[in-house]
C-alpha positions in Angstrom: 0.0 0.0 0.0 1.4 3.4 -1.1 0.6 6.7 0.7 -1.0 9.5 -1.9 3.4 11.6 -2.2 4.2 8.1 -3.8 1.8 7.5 -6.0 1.9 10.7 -7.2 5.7 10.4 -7.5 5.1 7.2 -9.5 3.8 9.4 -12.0 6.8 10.9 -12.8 9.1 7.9 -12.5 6.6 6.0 -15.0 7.7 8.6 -17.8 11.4 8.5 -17.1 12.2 6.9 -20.0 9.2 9.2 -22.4 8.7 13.4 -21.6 7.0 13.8 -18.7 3.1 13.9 -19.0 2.6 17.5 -17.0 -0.7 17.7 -17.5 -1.3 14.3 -15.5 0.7 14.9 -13.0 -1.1 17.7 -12.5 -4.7 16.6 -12.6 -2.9 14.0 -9.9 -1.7 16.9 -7.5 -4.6 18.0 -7.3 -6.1 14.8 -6.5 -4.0 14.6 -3.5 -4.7 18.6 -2.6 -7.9 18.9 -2.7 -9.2 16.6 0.3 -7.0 17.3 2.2 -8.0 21.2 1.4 -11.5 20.4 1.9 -10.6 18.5 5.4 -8.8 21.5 6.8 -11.5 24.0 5.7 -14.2 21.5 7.4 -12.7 21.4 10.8 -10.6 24.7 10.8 -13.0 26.2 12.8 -13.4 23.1 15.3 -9.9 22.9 15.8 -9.0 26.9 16.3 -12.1 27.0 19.0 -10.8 24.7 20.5 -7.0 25.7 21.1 -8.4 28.8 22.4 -11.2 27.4 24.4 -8.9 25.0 26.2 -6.1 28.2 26.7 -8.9 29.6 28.4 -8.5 29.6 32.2 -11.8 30.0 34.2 
């Protein structure tokens, strides 16, 4: 099992011996970006309320 870095960097070493298919890699990055985008933008506000909540001293 491969994380999501390699296989995207399987992409690249696949065309090491042909020009490198930008385009694909591309479409592949942002494959990778995008949920993990989507994952911080979910729980971004979860996460900063509760750093300062918890900093919070009653």
């Amino acid at each position: 099992m491969k994380t999501l870095l390699l296989w995207l960097r399987g992409f690249v070493q696949a065309s090491a011996t042909r020009e490198t298919d930008w385009g694909m890699v591309m479409a592949a990055s942002m494959m990778v970006a995008v949920p993990v985008i989507a994952f911080f933008m979910i729980v971004q506000s979860k996460m900063s309320s509760g750093l300062v909540g918890g900093a919070v001293k009653d």
